[in-house]
CHARMM-style PDB file with segment names, atoms N, HN, CA, C and O in Angstrom:
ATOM      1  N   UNK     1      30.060  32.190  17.184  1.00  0.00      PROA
ATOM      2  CA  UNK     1      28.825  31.633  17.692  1.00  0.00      PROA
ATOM      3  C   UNK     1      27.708  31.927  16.673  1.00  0.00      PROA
ATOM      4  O   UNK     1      27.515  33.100  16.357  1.00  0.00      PROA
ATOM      5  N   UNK     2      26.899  30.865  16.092  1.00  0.00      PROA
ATOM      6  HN  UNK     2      27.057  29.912  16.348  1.00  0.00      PROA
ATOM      7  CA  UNK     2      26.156  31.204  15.553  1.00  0.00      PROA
ATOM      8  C   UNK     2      24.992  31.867  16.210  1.00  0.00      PROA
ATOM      9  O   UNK     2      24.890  31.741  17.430  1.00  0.00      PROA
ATOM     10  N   UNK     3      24.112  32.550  15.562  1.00  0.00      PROA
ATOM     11  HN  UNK     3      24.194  32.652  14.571  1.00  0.00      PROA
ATOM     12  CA  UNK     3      22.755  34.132  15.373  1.00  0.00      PROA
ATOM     13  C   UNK     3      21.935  32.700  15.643  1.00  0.00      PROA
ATOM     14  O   UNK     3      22.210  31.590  15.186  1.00  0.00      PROA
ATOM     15  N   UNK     4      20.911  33.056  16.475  1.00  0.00      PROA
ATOM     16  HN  UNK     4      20.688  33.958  16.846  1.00  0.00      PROA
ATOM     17  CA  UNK     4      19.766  32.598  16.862  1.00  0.00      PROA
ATOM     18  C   UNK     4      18.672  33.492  16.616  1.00  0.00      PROA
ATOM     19  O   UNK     4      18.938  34.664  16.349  1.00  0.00      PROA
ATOM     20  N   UNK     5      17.115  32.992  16.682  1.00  0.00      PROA
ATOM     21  HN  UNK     5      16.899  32.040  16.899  1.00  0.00      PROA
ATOM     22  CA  UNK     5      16.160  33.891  16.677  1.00  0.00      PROA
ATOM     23  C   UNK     5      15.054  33.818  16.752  1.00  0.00      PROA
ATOM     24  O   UNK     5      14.541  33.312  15.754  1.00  0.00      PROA
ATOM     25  N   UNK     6      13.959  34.290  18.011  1.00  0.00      PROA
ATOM     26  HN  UNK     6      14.375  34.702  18.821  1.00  0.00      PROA
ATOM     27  CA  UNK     6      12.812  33.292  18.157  1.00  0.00      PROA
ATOM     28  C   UNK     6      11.491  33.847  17.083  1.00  0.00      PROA
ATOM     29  O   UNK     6      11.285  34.986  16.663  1.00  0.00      PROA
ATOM     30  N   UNK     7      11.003  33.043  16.929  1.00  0.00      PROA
ATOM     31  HN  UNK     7      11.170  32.118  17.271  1.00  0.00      PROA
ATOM     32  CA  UNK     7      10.436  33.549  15.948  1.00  0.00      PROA
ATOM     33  C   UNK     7       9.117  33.787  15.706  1.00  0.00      PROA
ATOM     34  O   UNK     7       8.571  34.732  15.136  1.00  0.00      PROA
ATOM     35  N   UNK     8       8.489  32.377  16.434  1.00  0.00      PROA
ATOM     36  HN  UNK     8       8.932  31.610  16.896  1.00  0.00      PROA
ATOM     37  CA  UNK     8       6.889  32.398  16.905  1.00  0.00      PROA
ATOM     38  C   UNK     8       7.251  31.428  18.528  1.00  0.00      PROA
ATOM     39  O   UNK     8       8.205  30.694  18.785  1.00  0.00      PROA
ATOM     40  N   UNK     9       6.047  31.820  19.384  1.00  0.00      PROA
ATOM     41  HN  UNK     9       5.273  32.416  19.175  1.00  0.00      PROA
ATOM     42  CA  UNK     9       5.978  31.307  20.502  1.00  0.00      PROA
ATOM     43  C   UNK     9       4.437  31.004  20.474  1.00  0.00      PROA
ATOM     44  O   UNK     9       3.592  31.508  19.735  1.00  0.00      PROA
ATOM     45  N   UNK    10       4.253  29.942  21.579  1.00  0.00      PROA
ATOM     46  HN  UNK    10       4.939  29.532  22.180  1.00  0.00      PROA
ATOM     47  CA  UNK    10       2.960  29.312  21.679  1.00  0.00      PROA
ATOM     48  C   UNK    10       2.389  28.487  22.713  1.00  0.00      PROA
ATOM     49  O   UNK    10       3.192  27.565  22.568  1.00  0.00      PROA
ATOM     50  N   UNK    11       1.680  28.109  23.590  1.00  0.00      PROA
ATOM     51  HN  UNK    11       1.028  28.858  23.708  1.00  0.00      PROA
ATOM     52  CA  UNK    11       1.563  27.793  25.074  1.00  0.00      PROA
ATOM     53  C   UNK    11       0.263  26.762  24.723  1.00  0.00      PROA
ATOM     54  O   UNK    11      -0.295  26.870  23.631  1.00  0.00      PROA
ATOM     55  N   UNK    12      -0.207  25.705  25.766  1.00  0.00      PROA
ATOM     56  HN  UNK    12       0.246  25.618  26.653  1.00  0.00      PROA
ATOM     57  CA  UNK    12      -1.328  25.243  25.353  1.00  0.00      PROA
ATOM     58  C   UNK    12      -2.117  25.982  26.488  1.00  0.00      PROA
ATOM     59  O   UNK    12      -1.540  26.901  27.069  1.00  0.00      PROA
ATOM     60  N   UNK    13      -3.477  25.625  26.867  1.00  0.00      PROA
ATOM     61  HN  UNK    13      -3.946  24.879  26.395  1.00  0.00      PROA
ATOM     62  CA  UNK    13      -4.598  25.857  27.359  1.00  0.00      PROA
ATOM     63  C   UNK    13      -3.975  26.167  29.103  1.00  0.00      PROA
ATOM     64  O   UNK    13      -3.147  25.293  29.356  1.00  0.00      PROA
ATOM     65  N   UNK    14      -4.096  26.810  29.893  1.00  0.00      PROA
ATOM     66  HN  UNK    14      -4.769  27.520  29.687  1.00  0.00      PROA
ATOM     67  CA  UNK    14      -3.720  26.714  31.508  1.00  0.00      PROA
ATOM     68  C   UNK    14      -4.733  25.815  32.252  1.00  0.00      PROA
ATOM     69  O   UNK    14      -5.730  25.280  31.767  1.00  0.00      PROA
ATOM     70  N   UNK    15      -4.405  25.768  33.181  1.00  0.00      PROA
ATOM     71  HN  UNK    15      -3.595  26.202  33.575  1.00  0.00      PROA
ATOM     72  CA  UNK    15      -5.478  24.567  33.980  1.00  0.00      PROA
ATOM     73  C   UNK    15      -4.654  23.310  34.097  1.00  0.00      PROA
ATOM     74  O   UNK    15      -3.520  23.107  33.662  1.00  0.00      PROA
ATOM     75  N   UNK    16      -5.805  22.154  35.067  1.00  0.00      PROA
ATOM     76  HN  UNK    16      -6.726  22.319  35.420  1.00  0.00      PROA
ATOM     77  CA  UNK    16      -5.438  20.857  34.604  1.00  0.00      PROA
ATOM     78  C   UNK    16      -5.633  20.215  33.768  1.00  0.00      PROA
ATOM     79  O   UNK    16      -6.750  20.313  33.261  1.00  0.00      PROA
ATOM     80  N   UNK    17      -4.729  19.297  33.230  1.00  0.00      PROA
ATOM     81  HN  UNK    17      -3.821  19.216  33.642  1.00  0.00      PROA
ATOM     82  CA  UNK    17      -5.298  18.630  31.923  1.00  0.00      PROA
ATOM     83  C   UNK    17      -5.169  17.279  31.698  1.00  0.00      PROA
ATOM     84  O   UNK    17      -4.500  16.986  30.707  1.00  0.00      PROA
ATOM     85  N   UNK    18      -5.656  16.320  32.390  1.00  0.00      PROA
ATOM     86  HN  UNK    18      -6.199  16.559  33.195  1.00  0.00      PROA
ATOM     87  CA  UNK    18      -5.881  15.158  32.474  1.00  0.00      PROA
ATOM     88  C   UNK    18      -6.362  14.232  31.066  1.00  0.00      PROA
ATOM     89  O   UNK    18      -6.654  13.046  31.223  1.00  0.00      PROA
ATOM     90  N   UNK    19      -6.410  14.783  29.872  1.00  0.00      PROA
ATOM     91  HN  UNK    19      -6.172  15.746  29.744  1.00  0.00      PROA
ATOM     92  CA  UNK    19      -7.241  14.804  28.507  1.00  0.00      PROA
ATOM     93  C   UNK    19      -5.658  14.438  27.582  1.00  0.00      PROA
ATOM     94  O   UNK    19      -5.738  13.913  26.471  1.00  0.00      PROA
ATOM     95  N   UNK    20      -4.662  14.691  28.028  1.00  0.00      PROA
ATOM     96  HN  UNK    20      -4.597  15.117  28.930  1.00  0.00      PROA
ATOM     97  CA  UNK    20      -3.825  14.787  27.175  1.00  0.00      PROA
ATOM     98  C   UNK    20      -1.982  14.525  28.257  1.00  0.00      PROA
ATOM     99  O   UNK    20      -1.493  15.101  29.229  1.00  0.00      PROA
ATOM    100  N   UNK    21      -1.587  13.508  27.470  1.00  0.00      PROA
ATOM    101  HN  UNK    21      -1.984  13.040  26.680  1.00  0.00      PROA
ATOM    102  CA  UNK    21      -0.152  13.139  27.822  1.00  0.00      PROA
ATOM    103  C   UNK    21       0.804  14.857  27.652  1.00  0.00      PROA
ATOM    104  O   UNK    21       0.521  15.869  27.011  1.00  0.00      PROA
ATOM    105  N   UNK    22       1.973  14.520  28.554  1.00  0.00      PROA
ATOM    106  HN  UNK    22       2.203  13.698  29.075  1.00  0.00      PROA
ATOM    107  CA  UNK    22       2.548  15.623  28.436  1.00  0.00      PROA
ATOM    108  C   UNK    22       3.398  15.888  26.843  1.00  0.00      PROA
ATOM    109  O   UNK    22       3.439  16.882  26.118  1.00  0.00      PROA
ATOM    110  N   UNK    23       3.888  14.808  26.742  1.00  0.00      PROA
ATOM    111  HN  UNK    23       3.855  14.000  27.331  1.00  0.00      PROA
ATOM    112  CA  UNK    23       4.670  14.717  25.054  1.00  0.00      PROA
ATOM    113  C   UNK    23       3.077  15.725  24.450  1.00  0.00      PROA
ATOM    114  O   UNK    23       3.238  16.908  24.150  1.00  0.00      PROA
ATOM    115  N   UNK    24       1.833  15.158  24.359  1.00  0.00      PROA
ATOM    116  HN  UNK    24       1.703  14.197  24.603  1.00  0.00      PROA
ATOM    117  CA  UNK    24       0.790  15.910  23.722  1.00  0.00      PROA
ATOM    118  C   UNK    24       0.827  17.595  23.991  1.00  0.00      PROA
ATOM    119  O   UNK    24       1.168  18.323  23.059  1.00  0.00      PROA
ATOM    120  N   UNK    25       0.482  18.136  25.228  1.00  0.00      PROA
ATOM    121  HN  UNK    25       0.204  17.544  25.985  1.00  0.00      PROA
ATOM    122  CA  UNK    25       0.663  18.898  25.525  1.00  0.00      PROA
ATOM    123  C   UNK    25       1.954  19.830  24.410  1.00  0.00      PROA
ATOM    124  O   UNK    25       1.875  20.647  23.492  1.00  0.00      PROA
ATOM    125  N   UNK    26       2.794  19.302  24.966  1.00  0.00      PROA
ATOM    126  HN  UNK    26       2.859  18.639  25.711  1.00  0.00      PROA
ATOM    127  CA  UNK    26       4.140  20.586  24.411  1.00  0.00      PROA
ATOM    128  C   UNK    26       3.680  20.470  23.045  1.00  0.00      PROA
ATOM    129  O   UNK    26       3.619  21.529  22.421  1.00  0.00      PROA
ATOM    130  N   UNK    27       3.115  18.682  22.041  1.00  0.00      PROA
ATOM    131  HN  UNK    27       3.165  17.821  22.549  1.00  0.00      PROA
ATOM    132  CA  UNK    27       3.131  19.341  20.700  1.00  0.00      PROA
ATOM    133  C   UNK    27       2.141  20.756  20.536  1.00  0.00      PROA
ATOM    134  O   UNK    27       2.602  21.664  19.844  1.00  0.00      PROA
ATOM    135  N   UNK    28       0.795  20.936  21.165  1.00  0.00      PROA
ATOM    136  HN  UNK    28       0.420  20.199  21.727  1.00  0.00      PROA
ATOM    137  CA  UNK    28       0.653  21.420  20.820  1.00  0.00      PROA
ATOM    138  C   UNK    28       0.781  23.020  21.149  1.00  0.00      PROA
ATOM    139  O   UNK    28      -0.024  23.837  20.703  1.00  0.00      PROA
ATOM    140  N   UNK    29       1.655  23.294  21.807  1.00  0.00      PROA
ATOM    141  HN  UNK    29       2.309  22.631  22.170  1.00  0.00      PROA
ATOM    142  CA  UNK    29       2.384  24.529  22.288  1.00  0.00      PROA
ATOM    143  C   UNK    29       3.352  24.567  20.821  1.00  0.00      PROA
ATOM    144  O   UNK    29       3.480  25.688  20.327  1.00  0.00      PROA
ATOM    145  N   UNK    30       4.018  23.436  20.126  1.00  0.00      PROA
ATOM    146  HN  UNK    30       3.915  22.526  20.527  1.00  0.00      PROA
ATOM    147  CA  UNK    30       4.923  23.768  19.584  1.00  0.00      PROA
ATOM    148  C   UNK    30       4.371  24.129  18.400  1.00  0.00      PROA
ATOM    149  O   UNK    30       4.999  24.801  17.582  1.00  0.00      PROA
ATOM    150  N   UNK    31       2.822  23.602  18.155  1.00  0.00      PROA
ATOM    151  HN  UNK    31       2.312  23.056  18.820  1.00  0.00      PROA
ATOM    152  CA  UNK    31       2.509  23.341  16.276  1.00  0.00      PROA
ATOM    153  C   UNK    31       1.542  24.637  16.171  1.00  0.00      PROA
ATOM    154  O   UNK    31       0.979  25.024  15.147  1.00  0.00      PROA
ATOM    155  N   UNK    32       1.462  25.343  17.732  1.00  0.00      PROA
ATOM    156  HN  UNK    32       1.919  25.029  18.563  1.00  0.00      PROA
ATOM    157  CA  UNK    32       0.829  27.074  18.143  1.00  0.00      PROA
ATOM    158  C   UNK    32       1.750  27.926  17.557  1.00  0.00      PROA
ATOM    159  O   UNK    32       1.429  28.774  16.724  1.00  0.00      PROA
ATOM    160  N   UNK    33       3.311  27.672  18.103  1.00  0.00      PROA
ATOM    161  HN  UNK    33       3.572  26.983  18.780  1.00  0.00      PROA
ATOM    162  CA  UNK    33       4.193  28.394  17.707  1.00  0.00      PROA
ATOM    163  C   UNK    33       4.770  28.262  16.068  1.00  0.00      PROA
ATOM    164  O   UNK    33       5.089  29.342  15.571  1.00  0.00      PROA
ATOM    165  N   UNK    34       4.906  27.236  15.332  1.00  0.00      PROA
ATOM    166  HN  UNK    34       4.647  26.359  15.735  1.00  0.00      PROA
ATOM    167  CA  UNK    34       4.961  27.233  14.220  1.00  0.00      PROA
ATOM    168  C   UNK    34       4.023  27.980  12.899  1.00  0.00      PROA
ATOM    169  O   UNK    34       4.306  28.429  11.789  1.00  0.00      PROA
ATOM    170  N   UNK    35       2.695  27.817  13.764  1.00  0.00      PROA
ATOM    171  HN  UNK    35       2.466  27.452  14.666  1.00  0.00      PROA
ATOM    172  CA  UNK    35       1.534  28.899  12.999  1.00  0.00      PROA
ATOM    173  C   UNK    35       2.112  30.237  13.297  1.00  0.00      PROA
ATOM    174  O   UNK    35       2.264  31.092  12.424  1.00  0.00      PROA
ATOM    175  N   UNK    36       2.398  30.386  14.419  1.00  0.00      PROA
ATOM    176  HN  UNK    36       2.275  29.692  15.129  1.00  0.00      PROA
ATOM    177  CA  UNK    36       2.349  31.481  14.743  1.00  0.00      PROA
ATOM    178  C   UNK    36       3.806  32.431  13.990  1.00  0.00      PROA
ATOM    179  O   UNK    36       3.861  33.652  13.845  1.00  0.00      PROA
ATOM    180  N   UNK    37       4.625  31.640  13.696  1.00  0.00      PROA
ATOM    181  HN  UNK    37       4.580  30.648  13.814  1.00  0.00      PROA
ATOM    182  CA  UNK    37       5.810  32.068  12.954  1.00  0.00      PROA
ATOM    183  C   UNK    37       5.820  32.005  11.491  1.00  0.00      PROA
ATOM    184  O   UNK    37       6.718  32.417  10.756  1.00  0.00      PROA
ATOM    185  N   UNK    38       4.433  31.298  11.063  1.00  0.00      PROA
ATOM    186  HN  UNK    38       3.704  30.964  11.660  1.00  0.00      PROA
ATOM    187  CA  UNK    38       4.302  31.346   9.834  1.00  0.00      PROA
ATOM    188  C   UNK    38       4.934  30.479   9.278  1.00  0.00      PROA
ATOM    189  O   UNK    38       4.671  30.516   8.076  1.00  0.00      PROA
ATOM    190  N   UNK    39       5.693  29.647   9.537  1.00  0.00      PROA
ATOM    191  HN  UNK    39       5.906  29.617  10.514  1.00  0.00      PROA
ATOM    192  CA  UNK    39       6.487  28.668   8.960  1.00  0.00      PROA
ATOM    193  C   UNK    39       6.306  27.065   8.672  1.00  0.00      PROA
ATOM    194  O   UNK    39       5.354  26.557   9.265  1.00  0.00      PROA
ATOM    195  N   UNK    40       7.075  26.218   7.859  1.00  0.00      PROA
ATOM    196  HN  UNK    40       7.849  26.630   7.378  1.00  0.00      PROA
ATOM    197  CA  UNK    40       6.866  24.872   7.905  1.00  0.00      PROA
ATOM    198  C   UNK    40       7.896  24.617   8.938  1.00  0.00      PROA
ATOM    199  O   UNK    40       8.708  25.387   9.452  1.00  0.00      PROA
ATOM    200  N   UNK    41       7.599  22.947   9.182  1.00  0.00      PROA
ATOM    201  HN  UNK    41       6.940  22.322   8.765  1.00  0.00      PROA
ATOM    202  CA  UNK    41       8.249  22.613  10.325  1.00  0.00      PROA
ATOM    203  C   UNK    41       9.746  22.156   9.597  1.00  0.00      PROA
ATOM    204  O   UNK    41      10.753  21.897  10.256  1.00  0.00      PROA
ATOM    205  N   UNK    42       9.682  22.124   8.346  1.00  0.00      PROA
ATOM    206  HN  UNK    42       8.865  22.335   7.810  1.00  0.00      PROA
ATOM    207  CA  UNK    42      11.053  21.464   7.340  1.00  0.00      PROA
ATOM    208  C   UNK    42      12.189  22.741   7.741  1.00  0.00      PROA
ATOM    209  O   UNK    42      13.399  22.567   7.881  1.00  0.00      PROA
ATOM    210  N   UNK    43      11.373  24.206   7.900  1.00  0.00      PROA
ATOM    211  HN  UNK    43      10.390  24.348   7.787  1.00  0.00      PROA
ATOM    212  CA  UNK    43      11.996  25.001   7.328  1.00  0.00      PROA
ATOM    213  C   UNK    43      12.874  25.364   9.134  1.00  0.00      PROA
ATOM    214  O   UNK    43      13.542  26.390   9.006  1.00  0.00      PROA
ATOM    215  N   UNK    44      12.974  24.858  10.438  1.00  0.00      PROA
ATOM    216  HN  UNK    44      12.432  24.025  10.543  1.00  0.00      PROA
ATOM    217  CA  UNK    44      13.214  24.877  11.479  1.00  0.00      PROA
ATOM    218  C   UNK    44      14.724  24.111  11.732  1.00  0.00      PROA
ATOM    219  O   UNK    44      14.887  22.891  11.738  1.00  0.00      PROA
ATOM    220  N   UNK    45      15.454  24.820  11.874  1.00  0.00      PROA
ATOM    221  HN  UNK    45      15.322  25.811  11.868  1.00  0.00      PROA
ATOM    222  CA  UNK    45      16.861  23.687  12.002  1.00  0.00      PROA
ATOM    223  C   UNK    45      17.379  23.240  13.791  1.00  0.00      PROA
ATOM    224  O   UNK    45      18.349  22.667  14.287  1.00  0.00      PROA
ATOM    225  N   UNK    46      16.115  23.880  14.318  1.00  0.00      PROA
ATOM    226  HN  UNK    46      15.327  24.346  13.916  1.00  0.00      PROA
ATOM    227  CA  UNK    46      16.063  23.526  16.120  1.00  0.00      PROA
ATOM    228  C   UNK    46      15.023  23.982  17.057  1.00  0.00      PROA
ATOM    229  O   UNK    46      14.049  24.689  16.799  1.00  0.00      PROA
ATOM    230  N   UNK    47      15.294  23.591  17.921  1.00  0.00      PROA
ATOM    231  HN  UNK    47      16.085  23.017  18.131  1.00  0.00      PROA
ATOM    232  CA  UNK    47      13.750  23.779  18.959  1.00  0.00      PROA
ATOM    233  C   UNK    47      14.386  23.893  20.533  1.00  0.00      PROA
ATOM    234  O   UNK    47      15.386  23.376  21.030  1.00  0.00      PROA
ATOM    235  N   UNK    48      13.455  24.713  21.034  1.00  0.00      PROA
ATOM    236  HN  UNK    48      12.643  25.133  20.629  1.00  0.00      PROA
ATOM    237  CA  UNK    48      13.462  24.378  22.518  1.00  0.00      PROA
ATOM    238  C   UNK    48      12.090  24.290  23.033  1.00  0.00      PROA
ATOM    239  O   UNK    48      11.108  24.903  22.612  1.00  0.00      PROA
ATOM    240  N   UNK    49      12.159  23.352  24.109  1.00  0.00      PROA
ATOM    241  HN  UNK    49      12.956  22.854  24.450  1.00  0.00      PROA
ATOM    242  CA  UNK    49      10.663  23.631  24.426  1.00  0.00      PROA
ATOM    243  C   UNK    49      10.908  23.506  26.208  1.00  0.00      PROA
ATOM    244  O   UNK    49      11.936  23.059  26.717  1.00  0.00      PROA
ATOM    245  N   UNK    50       9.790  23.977  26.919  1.00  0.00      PROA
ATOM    246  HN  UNK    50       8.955  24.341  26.506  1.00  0.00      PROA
ATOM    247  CA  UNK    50      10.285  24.085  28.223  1.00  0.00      PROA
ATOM    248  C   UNK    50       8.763  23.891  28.882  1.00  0.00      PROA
ATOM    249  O   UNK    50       7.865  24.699  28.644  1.00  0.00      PROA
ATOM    250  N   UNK    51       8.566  22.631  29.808  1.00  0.00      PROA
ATOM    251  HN  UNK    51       9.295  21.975  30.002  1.00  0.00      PROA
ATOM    252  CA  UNK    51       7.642  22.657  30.309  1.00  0.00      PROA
ATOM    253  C   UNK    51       8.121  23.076  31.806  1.00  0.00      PROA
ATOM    254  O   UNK    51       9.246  23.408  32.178  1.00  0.00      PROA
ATOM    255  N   UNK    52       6.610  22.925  32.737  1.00  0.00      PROA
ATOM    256  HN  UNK    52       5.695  22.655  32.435  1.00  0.00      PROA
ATOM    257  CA  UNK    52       7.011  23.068  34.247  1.00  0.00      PROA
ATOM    258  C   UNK    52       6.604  22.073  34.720  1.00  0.00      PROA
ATOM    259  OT1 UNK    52       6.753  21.854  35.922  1.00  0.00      PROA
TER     260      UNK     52
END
């Protein structure tokens, strides 16, 4: 089985958010977590993302 490993995590704003589609939303939970891991998005060979 291949080694997994999370690396940066990232959430958008809480509340309602009527301002922004959900596809919008998660990007920017995901492009939080990419800063936050320090990384390019080239350099990522998978993703999960999990809304509610």
């Amino acid at each position: 089985m291949p080694r997994v490993g999370i690396i940066g995590i990232g959430h958008g704003a809480f509340g309602r958010r009527s301002d922004a589609t959900v596809q919008e939303l998660a990007f920017e939970a995901y492009r939080e977590a990419i800063q936050d891991a320090q990384v390019e998005p080239e350099d990522i060979d998978g993703s999960v993302t999990w809304t509610l």
